[in-house]
Phi, psi and omega in degrees: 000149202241123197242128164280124158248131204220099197221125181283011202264109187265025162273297166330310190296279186309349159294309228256279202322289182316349186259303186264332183294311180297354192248006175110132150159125170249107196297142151235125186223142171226120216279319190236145192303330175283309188292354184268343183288309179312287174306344210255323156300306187271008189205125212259094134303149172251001159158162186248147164228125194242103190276154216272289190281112160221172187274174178059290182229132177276172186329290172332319175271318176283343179290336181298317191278343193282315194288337167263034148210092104187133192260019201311149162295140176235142176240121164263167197219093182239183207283170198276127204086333173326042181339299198299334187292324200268346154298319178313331207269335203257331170268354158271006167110002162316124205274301217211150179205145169231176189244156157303149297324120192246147163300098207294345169291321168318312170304328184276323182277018270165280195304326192271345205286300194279327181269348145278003183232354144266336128345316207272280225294307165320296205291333203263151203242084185269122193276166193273010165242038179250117188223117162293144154225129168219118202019087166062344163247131201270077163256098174290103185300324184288305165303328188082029199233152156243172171181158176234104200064042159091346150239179206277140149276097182324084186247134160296194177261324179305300183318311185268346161302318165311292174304329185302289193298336145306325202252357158286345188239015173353136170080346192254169166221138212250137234239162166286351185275326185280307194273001148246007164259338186270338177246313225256331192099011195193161186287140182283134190289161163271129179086050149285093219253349200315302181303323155329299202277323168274002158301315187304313180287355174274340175300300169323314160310304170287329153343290191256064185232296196213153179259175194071168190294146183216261140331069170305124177249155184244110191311121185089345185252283211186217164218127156237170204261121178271156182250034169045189192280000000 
C-alpha cells in the first residue's frame, strides 16, 4: 500500500519511510503543506499522515480542501496536550490522530488498524443488493455508501464504519470500546474523544437531510441507533 506522508520534519519522514518501507509500505513524503495537498489530490493514496504545523498551507487546511473530493484516510499527527488540533482534526474528517512525540510501533499500529480494515472491506464479496434501511436512512454494504432519499452523505471511511455499525445493531446500544476496537482497530484510550467527535459529525450529516433524532447517546455506555417506528 502506498502511503503520503506530509511533515516538515525532514529527520523524521526518513526515520518513518525507512521504518514503514520495512515494514511492506510505499513511502512518499513531502515537506509543505501545498505540495502534499496537490499529490494527495491527484493521487489514490492508501492513507496519509498529515502533520498539523507546516509551511505554505497547515495541516488543517489541507485537510479541509482534500475532503472536499477525496475521503482518503488520514492519521493527523499533532503536538502532544493539543487537545483543540486533535478534536479540529477529527471534525474536519480526520480518520485517526496521534500526538508527538509517538512510539513509531504505535504508530505502525494505527497505520495497519485502517489498512486491515480497508483490506477486509475489499476482500468482502458482498451482493450489489445488500442494503441496510433503517429510520430514513440507506447503507448500501456494496457501494460503501449510506444516503437519504436518494442522497449520499459524504462520510469519511471511519464515519461510515461507524454508522454501518450503529445501524446494524439498531435499537441496541453499542458501547465505545466496541466501535473503537472495531472500526478504529485499538483499544479506547482514557479521555479519548476520537469516537465522540465522529459520531457528532455523522450527526451533523444526517442533520442536513432530515430532521430529529437518529443517534442516541447513552451516557457512560455508548450510542445507539434509533429504529424508528
Amino acid at each position: 500500500m502506498k502511503l503520503l506522508m506530509i511533515d516538515d520534519d525532514t529527520g523524521l519522514c526518513e526515520l518513518l519511510s525507512e521504518y514503514l518501507t520495512a515494514q511492506g509500505f510505499e513511502i512518499q513524503s513531502v515537506h509543505d503543506g501545498e505540495q502534499g495537498l496537490k499529490l494527495a489530490q491527484a493521487n489514490d493514496y492508501g492513507l496519509i499522515l498529515l502533520d498539523v504545523m507546516l509551511p505554505t498551507l497547515d495541516g488543517f487546511e489541507v485537510l479541509k480542501q482534500l475532503r472536499q473530493t477525496k475521503l482518503t484516510p488520514v492519521i493527523m499527527l499533532t503536538a502532544k496536550g493539543e487537545d483543540f488540533d486533535r478534536i479540529f482534526g477529527l471534525e474536519l474528517g480526520a480518520d485517526d490522530y496521534i500526538p508527538k512525540p509517538f512510539n513509531h510501533r504505535e504508530l505502525l499500529a494505527r497505520v495497519k488498524a485502517i489498512t486491515r480494515r480497508i483490506e477486509h472491506i475489499n476482500s468482502l464479496n458482498v451482493a450489489t443488493t445488500s442494503k441496510l434501511l433503517v429510520n430514513g436512512i440507506t447503507v448500501n454494504l456494496a457501494a460503501r455508501e449510506a444516503s437519504i432519499d436518494g442522497s449520499t452523505l459524504t462520510l469519511t471511511g471511519t464515519e461510515y464504519e461507524i454508522l454501518t455499525l450503529l445501524c446494524k445493531n439498531a435499537g441496541e446500544v453499542v458501547s465505545k470500546e466496541q466501535i473503537s476496537e472495531e472500526v478504529l482497530g485499538r483499544r479506547l484510550a482514557s479521555f479519548d474523544r476520537s469516537i465522540d467527535m465522529h459520531v457528532s459529525n455523522i450527526r451533523k450529516k444526517i442533520a442536513e437531510h432530515i430532521p430529529g433524532e437518529r443517534i442516541k447517546t447513552m451516557r457512560g455506555t455508548g450510542y445507539v441507533f434509533i429504529q424508528g417506528e
